[in-house]
C-alpha positions in Angstrom: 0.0 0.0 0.0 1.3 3.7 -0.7 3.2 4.9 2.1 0.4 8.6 2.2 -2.4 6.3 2.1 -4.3 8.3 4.1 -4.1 11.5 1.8 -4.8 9.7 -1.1 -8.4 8.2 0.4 -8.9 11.7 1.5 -8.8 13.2 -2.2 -10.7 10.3 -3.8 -13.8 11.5 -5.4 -16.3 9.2 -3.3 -14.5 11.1 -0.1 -14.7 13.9 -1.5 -18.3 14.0 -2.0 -19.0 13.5 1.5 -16.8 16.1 2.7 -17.7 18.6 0.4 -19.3 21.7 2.3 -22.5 21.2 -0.5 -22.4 17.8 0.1 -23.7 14.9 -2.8 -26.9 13.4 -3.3 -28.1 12.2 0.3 -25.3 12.9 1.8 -25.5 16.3 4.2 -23.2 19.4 3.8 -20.6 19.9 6.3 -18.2 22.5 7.3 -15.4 20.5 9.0 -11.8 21.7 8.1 -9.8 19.3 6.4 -7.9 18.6 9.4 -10.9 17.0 11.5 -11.9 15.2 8.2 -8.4 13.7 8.2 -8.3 12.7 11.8 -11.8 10.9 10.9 -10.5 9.2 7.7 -7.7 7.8 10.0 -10.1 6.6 12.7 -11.9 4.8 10.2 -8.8 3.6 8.1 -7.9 2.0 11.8 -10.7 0.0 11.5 -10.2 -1.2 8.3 -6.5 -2.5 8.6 -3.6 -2.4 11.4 0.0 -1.7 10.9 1.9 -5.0 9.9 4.1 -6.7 12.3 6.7 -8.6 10.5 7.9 -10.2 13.6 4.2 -11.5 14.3 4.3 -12.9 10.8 6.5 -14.8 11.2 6.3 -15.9 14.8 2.5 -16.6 14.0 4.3 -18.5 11.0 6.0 -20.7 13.1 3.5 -21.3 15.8 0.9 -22.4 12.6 3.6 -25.0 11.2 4.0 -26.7 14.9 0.7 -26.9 15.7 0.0 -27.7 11.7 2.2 -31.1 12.0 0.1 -32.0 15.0 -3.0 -31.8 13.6 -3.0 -33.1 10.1 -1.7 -36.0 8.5 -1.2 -34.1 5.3 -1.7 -30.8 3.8 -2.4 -31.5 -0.2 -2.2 -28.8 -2.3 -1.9 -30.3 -6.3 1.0 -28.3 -7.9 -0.7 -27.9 -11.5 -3.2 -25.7 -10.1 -0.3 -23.8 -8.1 1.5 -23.3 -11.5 -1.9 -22.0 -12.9 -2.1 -19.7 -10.2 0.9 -18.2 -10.6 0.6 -17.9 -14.2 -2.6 -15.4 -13.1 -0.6 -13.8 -10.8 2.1 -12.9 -13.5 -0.6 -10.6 -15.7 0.2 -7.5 -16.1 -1.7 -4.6 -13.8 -4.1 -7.5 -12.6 -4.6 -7.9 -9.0 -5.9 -11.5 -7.7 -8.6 -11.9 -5.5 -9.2 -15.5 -4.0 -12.9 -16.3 -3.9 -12.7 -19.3 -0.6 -15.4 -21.8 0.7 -15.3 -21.4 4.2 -15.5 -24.5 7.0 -13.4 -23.5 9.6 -12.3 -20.0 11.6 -9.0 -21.2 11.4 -9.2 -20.7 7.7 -8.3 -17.4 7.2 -5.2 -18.2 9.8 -3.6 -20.4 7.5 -4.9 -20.5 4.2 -2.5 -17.1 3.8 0.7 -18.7 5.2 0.1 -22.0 3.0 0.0 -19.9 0.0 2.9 -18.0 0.8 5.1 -21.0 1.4 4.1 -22.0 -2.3 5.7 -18.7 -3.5 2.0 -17.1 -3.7 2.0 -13.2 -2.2 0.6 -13.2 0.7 -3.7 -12.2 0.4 -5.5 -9.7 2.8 -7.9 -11.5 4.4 -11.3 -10.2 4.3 -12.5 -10.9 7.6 -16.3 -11.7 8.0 -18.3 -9.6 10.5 -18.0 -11.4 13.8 -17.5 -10.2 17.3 -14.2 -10.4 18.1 -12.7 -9.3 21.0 -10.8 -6.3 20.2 -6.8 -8.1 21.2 -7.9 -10.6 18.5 -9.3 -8.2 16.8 -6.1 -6.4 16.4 -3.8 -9.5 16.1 -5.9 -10.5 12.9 -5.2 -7.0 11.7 -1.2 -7.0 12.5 -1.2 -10.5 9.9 -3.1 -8.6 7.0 -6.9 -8.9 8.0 -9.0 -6.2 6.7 -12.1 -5.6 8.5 -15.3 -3.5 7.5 -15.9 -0.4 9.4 -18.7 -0.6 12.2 -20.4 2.7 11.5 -21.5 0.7 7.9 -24.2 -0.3 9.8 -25.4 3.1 9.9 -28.1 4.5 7.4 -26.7 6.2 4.3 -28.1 9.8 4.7 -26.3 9.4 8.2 -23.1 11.1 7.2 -20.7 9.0 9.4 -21.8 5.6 7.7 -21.7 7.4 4.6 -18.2 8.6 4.9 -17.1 4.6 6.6 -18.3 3.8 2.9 -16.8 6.4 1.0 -13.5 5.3 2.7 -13.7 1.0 2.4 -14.6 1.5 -1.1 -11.3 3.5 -1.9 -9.4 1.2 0.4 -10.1 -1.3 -1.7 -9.5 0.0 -5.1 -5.8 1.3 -4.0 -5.5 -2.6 -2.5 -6.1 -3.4 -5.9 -4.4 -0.7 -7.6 -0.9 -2.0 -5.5 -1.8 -5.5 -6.9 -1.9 -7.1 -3.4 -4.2 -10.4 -3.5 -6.9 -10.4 -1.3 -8.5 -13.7 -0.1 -12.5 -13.1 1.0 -14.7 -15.9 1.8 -18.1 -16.8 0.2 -19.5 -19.4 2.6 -21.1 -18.7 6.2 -18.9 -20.9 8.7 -20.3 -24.0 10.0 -22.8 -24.0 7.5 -25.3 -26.7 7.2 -25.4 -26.3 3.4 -24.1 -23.8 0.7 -25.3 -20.3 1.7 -23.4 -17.2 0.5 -22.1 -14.9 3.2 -23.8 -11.4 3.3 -20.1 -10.6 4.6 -18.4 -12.2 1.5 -21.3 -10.8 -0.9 -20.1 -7.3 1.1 -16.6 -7.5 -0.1 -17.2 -8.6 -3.3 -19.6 -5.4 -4.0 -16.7 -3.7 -3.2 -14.2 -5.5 -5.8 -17.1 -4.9 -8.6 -17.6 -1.1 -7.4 -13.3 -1.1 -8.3 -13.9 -2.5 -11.8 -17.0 -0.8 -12.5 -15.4 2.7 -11.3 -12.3 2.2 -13.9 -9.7 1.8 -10.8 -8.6 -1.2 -12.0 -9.0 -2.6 -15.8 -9.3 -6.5 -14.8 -9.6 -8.8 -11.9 -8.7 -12.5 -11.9 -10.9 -14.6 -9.9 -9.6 -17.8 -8.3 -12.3 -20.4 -6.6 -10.6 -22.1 -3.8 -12.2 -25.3 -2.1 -11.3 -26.5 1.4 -11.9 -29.9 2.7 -11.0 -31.4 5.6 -11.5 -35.1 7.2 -12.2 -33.5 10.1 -12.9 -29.7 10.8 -11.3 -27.9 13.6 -13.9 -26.2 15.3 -14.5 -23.9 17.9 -18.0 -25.2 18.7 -20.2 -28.3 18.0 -21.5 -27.5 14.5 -24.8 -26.3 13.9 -24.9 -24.9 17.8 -23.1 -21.9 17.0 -24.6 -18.3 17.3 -23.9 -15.3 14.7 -23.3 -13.3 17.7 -20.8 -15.2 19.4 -17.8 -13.5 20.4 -14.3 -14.9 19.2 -10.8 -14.3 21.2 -7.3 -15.4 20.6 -7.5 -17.8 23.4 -10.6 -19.6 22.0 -8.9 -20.0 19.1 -5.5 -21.7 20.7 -8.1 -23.8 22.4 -9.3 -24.9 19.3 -6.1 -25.4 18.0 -5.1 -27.5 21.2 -8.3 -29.9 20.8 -7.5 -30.4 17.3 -4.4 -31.8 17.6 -5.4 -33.8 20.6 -8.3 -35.6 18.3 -5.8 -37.7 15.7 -4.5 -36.3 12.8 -6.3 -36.3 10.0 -5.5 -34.4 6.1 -6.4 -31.1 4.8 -6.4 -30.5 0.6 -6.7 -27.4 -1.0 -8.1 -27.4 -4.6 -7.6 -24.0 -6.6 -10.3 -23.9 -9.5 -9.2 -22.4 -12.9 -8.3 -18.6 -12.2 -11.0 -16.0 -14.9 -11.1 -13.0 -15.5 -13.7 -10.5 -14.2 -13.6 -8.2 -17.4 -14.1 -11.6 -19.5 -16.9 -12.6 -17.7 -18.7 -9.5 -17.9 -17.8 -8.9 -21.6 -19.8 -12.6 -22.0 -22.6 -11.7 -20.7 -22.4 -14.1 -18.4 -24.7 -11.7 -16.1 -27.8 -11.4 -18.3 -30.7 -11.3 -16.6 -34.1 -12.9 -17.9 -36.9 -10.8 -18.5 -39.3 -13.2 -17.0 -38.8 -13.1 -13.2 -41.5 -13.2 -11.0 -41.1 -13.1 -6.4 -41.7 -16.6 -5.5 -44.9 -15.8 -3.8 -46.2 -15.2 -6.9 -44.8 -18.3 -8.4 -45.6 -20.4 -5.7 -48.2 -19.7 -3.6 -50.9 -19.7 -6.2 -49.7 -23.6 -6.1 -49.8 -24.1 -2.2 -53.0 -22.4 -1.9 -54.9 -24.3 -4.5 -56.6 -21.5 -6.3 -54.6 -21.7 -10.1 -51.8 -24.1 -11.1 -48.2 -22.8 -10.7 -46.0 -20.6 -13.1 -43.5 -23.0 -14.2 -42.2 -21.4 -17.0 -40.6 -18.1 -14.8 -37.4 -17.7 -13.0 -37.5 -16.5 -9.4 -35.9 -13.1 -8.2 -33.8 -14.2 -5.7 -34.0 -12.5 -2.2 -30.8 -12.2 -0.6 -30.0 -12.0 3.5 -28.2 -8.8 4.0 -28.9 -6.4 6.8 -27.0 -2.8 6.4 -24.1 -3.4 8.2 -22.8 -6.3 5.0 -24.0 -4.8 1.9 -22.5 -2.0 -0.1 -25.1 -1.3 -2.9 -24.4 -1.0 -6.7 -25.8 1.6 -8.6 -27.9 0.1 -11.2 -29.7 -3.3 -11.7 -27.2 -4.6 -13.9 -23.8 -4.5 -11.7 -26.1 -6.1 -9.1 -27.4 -8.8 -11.3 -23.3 -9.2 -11.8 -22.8 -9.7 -8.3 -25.7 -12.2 -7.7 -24.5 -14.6 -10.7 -20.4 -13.8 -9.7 -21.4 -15.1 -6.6 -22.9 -18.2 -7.4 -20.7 -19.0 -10.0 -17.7 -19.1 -8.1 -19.3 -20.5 -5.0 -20.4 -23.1 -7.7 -16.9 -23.5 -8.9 -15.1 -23.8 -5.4 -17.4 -26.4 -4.0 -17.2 -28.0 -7.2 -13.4 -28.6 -7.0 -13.4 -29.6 -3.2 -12.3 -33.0 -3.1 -14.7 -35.8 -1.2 -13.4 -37.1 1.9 -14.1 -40.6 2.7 -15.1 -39.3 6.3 -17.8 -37.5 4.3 -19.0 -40.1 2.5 -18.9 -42.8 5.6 -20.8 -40.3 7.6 -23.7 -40.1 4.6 -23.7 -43.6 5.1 -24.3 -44.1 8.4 -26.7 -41.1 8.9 -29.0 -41.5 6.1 -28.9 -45.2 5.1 -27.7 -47.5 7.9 -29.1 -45.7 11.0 -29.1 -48.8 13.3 -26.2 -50.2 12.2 -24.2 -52.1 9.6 -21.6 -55.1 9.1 -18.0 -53.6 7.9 -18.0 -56.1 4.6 -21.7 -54.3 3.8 -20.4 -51.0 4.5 -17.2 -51.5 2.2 -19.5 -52.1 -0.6 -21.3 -49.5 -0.2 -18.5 -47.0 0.0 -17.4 -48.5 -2.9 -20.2 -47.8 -4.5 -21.1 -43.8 -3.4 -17.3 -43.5 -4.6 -18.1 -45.2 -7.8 -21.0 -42.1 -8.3 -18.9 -39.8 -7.2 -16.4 -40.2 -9.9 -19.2 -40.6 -12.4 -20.2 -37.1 -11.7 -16.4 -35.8 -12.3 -15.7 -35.0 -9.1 -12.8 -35.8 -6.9 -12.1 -37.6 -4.3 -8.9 -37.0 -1.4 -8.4 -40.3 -0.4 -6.2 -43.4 -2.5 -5.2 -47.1 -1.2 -7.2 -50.4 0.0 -10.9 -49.9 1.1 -10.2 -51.9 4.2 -7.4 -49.4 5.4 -9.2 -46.2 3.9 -12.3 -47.1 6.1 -10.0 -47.9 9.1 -8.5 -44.4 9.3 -12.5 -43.2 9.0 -13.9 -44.9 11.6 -10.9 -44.0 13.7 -11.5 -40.5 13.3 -15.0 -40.8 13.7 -14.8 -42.7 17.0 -16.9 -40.3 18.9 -19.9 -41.3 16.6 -19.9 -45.0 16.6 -19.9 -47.9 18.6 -17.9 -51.2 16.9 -18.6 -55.0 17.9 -16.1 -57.4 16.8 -18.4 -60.6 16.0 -17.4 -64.4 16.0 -18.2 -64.5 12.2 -14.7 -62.6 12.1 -17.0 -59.2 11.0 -17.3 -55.9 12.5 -21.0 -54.1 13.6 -20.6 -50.5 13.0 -23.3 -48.9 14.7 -23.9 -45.0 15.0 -24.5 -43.5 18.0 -27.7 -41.6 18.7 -26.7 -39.0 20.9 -26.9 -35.4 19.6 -22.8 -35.0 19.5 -22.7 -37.5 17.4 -25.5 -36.8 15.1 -24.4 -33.2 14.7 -21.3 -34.1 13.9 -22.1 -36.8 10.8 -24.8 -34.4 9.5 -21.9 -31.8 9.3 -20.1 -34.2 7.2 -22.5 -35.9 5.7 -23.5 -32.5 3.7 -20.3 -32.1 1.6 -22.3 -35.0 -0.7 -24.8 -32.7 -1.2 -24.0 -30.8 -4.0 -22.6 -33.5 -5.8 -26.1 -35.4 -5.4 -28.4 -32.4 -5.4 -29.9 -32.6 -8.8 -30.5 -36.4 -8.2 -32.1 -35.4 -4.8 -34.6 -33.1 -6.2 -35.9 -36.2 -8.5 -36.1 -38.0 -6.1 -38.4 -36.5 -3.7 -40.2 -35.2 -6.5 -41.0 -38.4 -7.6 -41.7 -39.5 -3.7 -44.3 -36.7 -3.7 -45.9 -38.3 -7.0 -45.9 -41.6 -5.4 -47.5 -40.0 -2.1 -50.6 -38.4 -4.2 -51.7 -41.8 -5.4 -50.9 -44.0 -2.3 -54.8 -43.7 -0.7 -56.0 -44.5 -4.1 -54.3 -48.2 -4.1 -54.8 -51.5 -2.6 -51.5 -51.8 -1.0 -48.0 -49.9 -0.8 -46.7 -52.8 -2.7 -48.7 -51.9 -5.9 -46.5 -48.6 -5.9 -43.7 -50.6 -7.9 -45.9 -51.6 -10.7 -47.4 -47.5 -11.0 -46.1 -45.0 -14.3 -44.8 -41.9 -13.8 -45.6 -39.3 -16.6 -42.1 -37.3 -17.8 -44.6 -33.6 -17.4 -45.8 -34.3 -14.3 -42.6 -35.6 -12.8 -41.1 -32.4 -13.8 -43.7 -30.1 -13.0 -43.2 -31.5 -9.9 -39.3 -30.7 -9.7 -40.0 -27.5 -10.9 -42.1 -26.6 -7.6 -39.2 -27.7 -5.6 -36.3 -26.4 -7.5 -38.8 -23.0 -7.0 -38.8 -23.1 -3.3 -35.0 -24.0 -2.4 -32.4 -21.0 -2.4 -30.4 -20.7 -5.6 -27.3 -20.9 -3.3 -28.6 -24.3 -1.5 -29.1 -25.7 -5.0 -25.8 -24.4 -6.6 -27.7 -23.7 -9.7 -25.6 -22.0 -12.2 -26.6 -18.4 -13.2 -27.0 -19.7 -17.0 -29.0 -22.5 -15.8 -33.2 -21.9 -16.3 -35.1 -23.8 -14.0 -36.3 -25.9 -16.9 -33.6 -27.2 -17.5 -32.1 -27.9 -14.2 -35.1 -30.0 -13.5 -34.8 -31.9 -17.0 -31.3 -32.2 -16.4 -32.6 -34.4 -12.8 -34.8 -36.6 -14.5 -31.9 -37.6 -17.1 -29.7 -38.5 -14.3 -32.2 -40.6 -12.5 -32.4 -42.3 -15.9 -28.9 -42.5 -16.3 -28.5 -43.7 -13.0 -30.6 -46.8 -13.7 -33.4 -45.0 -10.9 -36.2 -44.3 -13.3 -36.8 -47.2 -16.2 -38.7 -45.8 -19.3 -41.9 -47.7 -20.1 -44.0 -47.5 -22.9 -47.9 -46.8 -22.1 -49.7 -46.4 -25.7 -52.8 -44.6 -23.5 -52.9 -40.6 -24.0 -53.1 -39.9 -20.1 -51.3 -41.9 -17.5 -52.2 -43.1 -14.5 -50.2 -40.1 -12.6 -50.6 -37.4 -14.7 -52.6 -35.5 -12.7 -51.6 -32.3 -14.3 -53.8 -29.6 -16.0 -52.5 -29.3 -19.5 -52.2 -25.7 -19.6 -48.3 -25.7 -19.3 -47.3 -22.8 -21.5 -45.3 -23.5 -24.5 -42.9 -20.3 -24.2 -39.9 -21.9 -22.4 -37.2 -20.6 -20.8 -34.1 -22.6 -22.4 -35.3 -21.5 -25.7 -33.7 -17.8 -25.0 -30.5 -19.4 -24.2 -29.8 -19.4 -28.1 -29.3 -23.4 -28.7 -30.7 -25.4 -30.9 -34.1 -26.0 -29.4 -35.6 -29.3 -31.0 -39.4 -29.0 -30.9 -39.9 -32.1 -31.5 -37.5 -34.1 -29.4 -39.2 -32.0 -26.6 -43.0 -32.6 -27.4 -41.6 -36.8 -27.5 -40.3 -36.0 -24.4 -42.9 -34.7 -22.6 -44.9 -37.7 -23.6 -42.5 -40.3 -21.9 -43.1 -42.1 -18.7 -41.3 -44.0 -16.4 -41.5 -46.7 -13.5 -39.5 -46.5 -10.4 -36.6 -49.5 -10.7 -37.2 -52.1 -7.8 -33.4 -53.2 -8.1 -32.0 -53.4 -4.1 -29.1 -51.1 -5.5 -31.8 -48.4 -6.9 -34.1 -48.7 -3.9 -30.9 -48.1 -2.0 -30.1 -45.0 -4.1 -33.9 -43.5 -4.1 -33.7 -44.2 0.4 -30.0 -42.1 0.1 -30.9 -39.7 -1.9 -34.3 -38.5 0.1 -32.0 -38.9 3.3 -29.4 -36.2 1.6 -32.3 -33.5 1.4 -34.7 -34.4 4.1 -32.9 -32.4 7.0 -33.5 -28.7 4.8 -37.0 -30.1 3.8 -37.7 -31.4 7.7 -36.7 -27.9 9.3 -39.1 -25.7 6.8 -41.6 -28.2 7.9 -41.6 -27.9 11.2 -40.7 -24.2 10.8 -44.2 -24.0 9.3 -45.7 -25.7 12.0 -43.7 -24.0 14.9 -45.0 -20.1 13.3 -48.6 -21.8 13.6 -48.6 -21.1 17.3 -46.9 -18.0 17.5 -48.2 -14.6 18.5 -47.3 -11.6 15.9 -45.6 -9.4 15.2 -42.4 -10.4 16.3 -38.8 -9.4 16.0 -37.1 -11.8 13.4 -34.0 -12.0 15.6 -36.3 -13.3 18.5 -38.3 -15.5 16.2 -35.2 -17.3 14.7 -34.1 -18.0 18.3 -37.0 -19.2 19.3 -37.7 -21.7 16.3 -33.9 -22.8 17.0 -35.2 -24.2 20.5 -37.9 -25.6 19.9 -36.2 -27.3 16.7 -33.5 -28.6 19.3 -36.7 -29.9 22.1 -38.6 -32.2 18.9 -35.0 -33.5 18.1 -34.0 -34.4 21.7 -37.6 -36.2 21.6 -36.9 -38.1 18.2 -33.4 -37.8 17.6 -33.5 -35.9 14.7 -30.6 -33.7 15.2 -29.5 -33.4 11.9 -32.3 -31.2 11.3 -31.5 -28.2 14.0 -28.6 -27.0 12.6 -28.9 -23.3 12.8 -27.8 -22.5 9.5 -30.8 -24.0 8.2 -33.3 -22.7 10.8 -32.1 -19.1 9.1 -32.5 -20.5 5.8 -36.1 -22.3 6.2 -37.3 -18.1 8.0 -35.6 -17.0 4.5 -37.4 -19.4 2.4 -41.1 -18.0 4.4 -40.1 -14.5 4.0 -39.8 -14.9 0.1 -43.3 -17.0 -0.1 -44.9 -14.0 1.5 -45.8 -16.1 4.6 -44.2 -13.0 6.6 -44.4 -9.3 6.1 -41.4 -7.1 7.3 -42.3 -3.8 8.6 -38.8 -1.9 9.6 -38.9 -0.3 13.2 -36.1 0.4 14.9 -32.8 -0.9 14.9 -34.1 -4.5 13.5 -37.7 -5.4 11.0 -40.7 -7.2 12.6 -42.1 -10.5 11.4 -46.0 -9.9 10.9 -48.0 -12.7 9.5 -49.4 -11.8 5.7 -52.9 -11.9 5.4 -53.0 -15.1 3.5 -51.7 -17.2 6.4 -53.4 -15.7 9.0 -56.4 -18.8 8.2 -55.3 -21.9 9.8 -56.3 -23.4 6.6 -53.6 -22.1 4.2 -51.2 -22.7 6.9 -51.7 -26.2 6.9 -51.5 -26.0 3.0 -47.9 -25.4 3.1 -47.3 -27.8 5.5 -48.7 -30.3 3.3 -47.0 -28.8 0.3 -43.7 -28.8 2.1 -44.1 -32.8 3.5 -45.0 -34.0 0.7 -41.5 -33.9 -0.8 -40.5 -35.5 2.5 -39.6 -39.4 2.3 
């Protein structure tokens, strides 16, 4: 950074306009001298960044490679993508900014000294907005944290937040203008699934608000994926509050338990580096034209008064409050950030190798709940690794099943109970208590994404099977029953609708249409769904009104768009395979999405007997309790993890169940008119569960 930083953020324009005596826009006129406007620039710039310590670089260095060797087994980083990154890092006038998935704090400890020690500059670290004490606080800042200021969370026609503003926007484009990398995080810690971090989303605005200024010509992006056998945490995952307050010597505790639990690997995966000026110049940010709130999409469905508008994109509401976002100007830079944000929170978790800790702990939590022999659950593995490879991704684990498994259960000792039988086999059986729960849900979701689109076909096709149920003899005849190709992906429509675009990873260029055609080919694919030739004009489950409108989405992407093909293929049907290995598939694939679909559920049924208005803040915490008393009464602790809790009150708020009226320092949940009848309340109850296996 230039040595007169300080003058230099004091004569940028954006400054400039909020000290003027006229003042700009909404900003007030003042008649401070320039002195008192310095002082405050510096008071703020304090915030922001601290003075670097080379001695606790490098002490903090050293401590990080002790405790580093304690804790993991292996740190794998692949040296083609280093050579790639450094490749980026030689273009001329381009700074680098490092777009991370987040699972640990520890992270953004040594993520920047790994990178370093691979001849990589050393990144900023965009801190997220925590509570930290302020000795950590200013610790983080002495290694090259950058923080936001804490009067952003003042109003904008408030001239101090204005001015904290002004100045973190012209921080960062003389960051970038000195081509120092800066390493900012996209996920929420701990999360229970993928959900973008307002903090992240805040500091990418920022980068975009450098390009779209002209301080810096071009960008390169770099995705970076993070997995770990076993994440060093501070707390119990899923029990953590956004409020809780982090210290240095929380974080040496941490540090200490971790390498007290058995080593275990790390790998690092660096996705191929883009540029921001390429992506833009694509178009790779178009927004559709036809984008509707998802109340209107949806609860025309739920309700029961007209079918569903499948043919319409959603507009996605983000969670921000004012102290993370720093708005665009215009609808098409924040389109930009939207789709930026996806697509490289798409491309980081996409290049995260697969643990064989996650994919034991999928096992045991969703498809061998009371237990399994060791010879069954080696087949298995090798089978979920088989899929997993199918799917291109990657896995960080290599040698004989037997000794793979070995080191997992070893490090998942806490969860599981083993009986060595006289058959000369091993009983693997999962423990129900909620440490142990908590902790293979927490790995159990890293198969998620890979399984996602499978997922939604699945339950869609559970919900199908669910209609027709009281209309047959006998479960049994549910084997024997065709599904129609329309109504299978109508139905995956209305789910694909209601889930987050960030739980779904769904690619800004990807229309819903064809992210739900795109399941139902992999359930064929995967051998799930067996195409059967009916010669009748209606099928038994096509229960659908034939009204579906005929202007589709994918035919704006500009590909070949074969009419024909598509009529054929909506005129398909399908039975459900009654292989052991498919039933198997359709049981793990329900299990994968049931804990998001479970919490909205009871999240529906917990706002049924409260009082509004409420604060949202209050309301959360109190849905977060009462989702931890129903699991402590049917063990279901997979589902209380509080990153979904927030996501389940987002998903309401969008479907209009909640109105927010802003008074104060935080907005008040009222109930909308349309759920205020007990009726339509049960409706979505019903609409949710049905997807539920």
């Amino acid at each position: 950074m230039p040595p007169n930083l300080q003058e230099r953020l004091f004569r940028t324009q954006r400054v400039q306009a909020v000290v003027s005596p006229k003042g700009s826009g909404d900003t007030p006129g003042t008649n401070l001298p320039a002195e008192e406007w310095m002082k405050e620039i510096q008071r703020i710039l304090g915030q922001i960044q601290g003075r670097l310590s080379p001695f606790l670089l490098r002490f903090c260095h050293w401590v990080l490679l002790k405790f580093l060797t304690r804790i993991f087994l292996r740190v794998i980083v692949h040296k083609g993508q280093l050579e790639m990154v450094h490749k980026a890092g030689e273009v001329a006038d381009t700074p680098m900014v490092f777009l991370s998935t987040h699972k640990s704090h520890l992270d953004g400890l040594w993520l920047p000294f790994l990178l370093v020690s691979q001849g990589v500059a050393m990144p900023r670290v965009a801190w997220e907005n925590k509570t930290f004490t302020p000795t950590y606080r200013a610790l983080l800042a002495s290694l090259g944290g950058v923080f936001l200021p804490q009067e952003m969370g003042q109003r904008w026609d408030v001239g101090e937040g204005a001015l904290s503003r002004a100045v973190v926007a012209s921080y960062v484009e003389e960051l970038l203008l000195s081509k120092q990398p800066l390493l900012i995080f996209l996920e929420e810690v701990f999360s229970g699934s993928q959900q973008l971090s307002s903090s992240g989303r805040a500091w990418m605005s920022l980068v975009l608000n450098a390009y779209y200024t002209g301080a810096v010509s071009d960008v390169m992006i770099v995705p970076v994926g993070i997995s770990y056998e076993r994440t060093p945490n501070f707390v119990h995952s899923g029990k953590e509050s956004p409020t809780q307050t982090l210290g240095l010597w929380a974080t040496v505790w941490t540090l200490c338990q971790a390498a007290c639990r058995g080593q275990s690997c790390v790998r690092i995966d660096l996705a191929q580096p883009f540029s921001l000026q390429e992506f833009v110049t694509n178009r790779c940010f178009r927004q559709n034209s036809s984008r509707k709130p998802l109340r209107e999409l949806l609860l025309p469905e739920i309700l029961g008064r007209c079918p569903s508008v499948l043919d319409c994109e959603k507009v996605e509401c983000w969670p921000t409050n004012s102290q993370d976002v720093m708005p665009l100007t215009g609808v098409e830079e924040q389109v930009l950030l939207d789709n930026l944000s996806l697509h490289t929170l798409n491309a980081g978790v996409s290049c995260s190798a697969i643990m064989a800790v996650h994919i034991l702990s999928a096992l045991l939590l969703h498809m061998h709940q009371e237990g399994v022999f060791l010879s069954r659950l080696m087949q298995d593995f090798v089978w979920i690794t088989d899929e997993i490879l199918m799917r291109n991704y990657d896995v960080g684990f290599s040698g004989r099943v037997r000794d793979v498994l070995c080191h997992s259960l070893s490090l998942l000792r806490d969860c599981i109970t083993l009986y060595s039988l006289s058959l000369g086999d091993v009983l693997v059986v999962p423990k129900k208590t909620e440490v142990a729960i908590r902790e293979l849900s927490h790995h159990s979701t890293a198969l998620l994404p890979i399984f996602i689109q499978e997922a939604i076909g699945a339950c869609s096709i559970n919900a199908l099977l669910m209609e027709v149920l009281p209309y047959l003899g006998s479960p049994e005849q549910l084997g024997s029953f065709v599904l129609a190709h329309e109504e299978l992906h109508n139905k995956s429509v209305l789910l694909v609708q209601l889930l987050p675009k960030d739980f779904l990873l769904r690619q800004p260029c990807q229309s819903v249409h064809y992210y739900c055609q795109h399941a139902v080919d992999k359930l064929v694919e995967s051998g799930l769904l067996v195409a059967e030739e009916v010669p009748s004009d209606r099928f038994v489950c096509d229960t659908s009104q034939k009204g579906f409108t005929e202007k589709f989405l994918w035919k704006a992407t500009e590909d070949f768009v074969d009419i024909d093909g598509r009529e054929e293929a909506e005129k398909q049907c399908f039975k459900v395979s009654q292989l052991e290995s498919c039933s198997n598939l359709f049981v793990f694939l329900c299990g994968l999405l049931g804990p998001p679909l479970k919490t909205l559920e009871r999240a529906t049924i917990f706002l049924q007997e409260q009082d509004f208005p409420q604060p949202e803040s209050r309301f959360v915490e109190e849905l977060q309790r009462d989702l931890v008393r129903l699991a402590r009464e049917d063990g279901s602790f997979e589902c209380c993890n509080r990153s979904l809790t927030d996501t389940a009150v987002r998903i309401c708020k969008e479907l209009g169940v909640f109105k927010e009226v802003t008074e104060g320092k935080e907005p008040l949940l009222h109930l909308s008119e349309a759920f205020t009848a007990r009726e339509n309340q049960k409706k979505l109850e019903k609409f949710i569960h049905q997807f539920i296996y």
